[in-house]
C-alpha positions in Angstrom: -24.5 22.1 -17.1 -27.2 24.0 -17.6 -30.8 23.0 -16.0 -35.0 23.0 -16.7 -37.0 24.7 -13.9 -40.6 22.6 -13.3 -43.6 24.2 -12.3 -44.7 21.3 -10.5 -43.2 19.9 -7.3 -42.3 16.1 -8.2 -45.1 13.9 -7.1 -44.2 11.5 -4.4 -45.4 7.6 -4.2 -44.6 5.7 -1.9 -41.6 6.5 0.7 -38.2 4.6 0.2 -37.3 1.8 2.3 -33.5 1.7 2.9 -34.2 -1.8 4.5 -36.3 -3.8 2.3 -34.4 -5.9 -0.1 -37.8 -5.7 -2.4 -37.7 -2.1 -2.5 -33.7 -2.1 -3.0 -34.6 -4.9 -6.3 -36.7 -2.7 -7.5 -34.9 0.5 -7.8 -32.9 -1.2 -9.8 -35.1 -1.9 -12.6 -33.6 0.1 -15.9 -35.9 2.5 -17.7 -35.2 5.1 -20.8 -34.4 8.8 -20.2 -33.5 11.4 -22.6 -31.4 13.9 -21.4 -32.1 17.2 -22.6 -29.0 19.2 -21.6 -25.8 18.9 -21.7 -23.7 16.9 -19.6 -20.1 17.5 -18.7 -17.4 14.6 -18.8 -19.9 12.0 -18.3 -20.2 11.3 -22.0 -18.3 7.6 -20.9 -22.0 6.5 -20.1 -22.9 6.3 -23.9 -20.9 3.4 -25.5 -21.6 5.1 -28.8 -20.5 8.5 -28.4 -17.0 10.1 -29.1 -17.8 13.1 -27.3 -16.6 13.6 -23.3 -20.0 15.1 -22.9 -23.3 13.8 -22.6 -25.1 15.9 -25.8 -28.8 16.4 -25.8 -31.1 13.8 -26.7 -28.6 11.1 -25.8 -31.0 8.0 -24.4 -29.9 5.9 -21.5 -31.5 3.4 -20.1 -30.5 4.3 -16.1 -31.8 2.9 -12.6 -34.8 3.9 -11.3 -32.7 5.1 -8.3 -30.6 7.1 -10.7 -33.5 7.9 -13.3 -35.6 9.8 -10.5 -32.7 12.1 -9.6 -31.8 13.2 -12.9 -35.7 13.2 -14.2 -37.4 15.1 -11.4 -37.4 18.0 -9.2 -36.4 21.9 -10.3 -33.0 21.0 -11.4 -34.1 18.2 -14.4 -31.8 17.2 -16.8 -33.5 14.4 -18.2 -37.1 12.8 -19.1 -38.2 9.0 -18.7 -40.2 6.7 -20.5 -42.9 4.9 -19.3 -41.5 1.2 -19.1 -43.9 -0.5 -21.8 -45.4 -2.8 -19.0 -47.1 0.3 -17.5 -48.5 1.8 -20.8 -51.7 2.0 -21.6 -52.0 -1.3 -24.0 -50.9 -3.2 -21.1 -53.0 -1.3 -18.5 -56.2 -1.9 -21.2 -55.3 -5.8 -20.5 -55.4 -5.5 -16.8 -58.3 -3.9 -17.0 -60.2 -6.3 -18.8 -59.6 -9.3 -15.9 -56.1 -8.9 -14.0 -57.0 -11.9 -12.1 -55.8 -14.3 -14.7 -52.5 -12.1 -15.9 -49.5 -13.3 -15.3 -47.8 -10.2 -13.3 -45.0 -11.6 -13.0 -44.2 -11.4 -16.8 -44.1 -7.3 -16.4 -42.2 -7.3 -13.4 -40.9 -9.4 -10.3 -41.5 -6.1 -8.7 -44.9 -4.9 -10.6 -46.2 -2.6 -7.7 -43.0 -1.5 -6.3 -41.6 -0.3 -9.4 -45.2 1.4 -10.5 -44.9 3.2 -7.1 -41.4 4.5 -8.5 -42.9 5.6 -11.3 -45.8 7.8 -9.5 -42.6 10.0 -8.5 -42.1 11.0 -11.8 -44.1 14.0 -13.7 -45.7 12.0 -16.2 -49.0 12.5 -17.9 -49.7 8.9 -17.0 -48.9 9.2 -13.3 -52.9 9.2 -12.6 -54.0 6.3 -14.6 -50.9 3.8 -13.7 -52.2 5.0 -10.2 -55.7 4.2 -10.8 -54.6 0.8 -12.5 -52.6 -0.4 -9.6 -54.7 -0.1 -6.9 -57.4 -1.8 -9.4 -55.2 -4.6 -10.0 -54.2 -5.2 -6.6 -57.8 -5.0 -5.3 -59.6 -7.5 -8.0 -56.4 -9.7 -7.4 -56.3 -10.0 -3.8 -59.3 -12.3 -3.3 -58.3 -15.2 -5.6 -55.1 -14.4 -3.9 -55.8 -15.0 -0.8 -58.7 -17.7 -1.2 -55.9 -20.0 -3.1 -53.4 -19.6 0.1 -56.4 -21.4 1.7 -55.9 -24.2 -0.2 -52.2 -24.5 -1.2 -52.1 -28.3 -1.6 -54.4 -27.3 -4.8 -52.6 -27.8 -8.2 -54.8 -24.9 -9.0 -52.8 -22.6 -6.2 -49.5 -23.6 -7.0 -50.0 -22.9 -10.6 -51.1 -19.1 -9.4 -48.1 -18.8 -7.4 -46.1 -18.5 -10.7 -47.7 -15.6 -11.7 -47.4 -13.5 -8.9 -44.7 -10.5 -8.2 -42.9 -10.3 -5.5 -45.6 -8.4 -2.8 -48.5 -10.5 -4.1 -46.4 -13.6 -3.3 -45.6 -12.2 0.3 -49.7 -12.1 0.8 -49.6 -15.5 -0.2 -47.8 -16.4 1.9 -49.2 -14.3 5.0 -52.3 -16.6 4.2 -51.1 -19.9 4.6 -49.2 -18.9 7.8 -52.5 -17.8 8.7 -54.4 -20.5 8.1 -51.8 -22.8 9.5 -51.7 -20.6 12.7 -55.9 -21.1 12.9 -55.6 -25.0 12.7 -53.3 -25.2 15.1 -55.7 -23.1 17.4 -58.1 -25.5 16.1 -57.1 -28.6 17.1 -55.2 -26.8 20.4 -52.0 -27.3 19.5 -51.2 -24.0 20.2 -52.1 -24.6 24.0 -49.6 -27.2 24.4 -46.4 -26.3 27.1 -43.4 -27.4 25.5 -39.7 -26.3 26.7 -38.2 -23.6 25.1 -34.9 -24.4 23.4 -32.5 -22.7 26.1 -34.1 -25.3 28.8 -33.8 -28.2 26.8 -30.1 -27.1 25.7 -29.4 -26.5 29.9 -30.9 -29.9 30.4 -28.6 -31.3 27.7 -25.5 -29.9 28.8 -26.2 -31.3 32.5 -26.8 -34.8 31.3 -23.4 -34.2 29.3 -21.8 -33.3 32.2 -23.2 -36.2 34.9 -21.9 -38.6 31.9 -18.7 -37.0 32.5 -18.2 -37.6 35.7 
């Protein structure tokens, strides 16, 4: 196997998160690399070839997981694609008024999977950059004012087009404002018995009926 040295160290995004089931889902989102060398007796990957070798410009669409191994660092062996929901066409839209896209269209995982892609030495790398953090940020307040009122056919209707993280914030909000009428109205300075009294009074009673 023979290898591409890069000038440039790979760029790194955000860092992994072995426990995060989001961050798991979203390495596994498939995107197309081209390998550029030649691979030995891994040529079973592409359905279509007859050869026992992966030949150069053989596209697969791999993992992100897998993709960022074999497409970064000194050792390359491949190049990635910018998924089409992270192009410029689609950036170009967000840019216009990302509150009223539906996110969730591009991705279950929009920001977690374009923080994958920041680890890869693309040209684009900047301006995917620059678009996520400017679609989170014009996003976030109708976000977060529509957790407010989540009885609002309005709300529920947004919830549908929010990814995964943006849904999370959602609902950080209505917890939130639940926790603040509660305060409110003093709920929250109520003494009640925690479950492992009321479960030692239960078993006592149990017992005396026993008896």
């Amino acid at each position: 196997m023979s290898s591409s040295n890069s000038s440039q160290p790979a760029r790194v995004g955000l860092q992994d998160n072995y426990f995060s089931i989001d961050d798991i889902l979203a390495s596994q989102e498939r995107v197309l690399c081209k390998f550029e060398v030649v691979v030995i007796n891994m040529g079973h990957l592409d359905p279509g070839s007859e050869s026992p070798h992966l030949q150069p410009g053989t596209q697969l669409e791999l993992p992100l997981w897998l993709a960022r191994t074999v497409c970064t660092g000194n050792h390359r062996i491949a190049s990635v694609e910018l998924p089409k929901s992270y192009r410029a066409g689609h950036r170009e839209i967000l840019s216009a008024d990302a509150s009223v896209v539906d996110l969730r269209r591009y991705s279950a995982y929009y920001y977690n999977v374009g923080s994958w892609l920041l680890t890869f030495d693309l040209p684009e790398v900047p301006d995917v950059a620059r678009s996520l953090l400017q679609t989170f940020q014009t996003r976030l307040r109708r976000i977060m004012d529509a957790s407010q009122n989540s009885l609002d056919a309005d709300s529920l209707a947004l919830v549908e087009t929010l990814d995964e993280a943006e849904r999370a914030i959602f609902a950080a909000g209505q917890q939130g404002l639940s926790e603040f009428l509660m305060w409110e109205t003093r709920q929250s300075e109520r003494l009640v018995s925690s479950n492992m009294v009321a479960n030692l009074k239960k078993r006592k009673r149990i017992q005396m009926e026993d008896c």
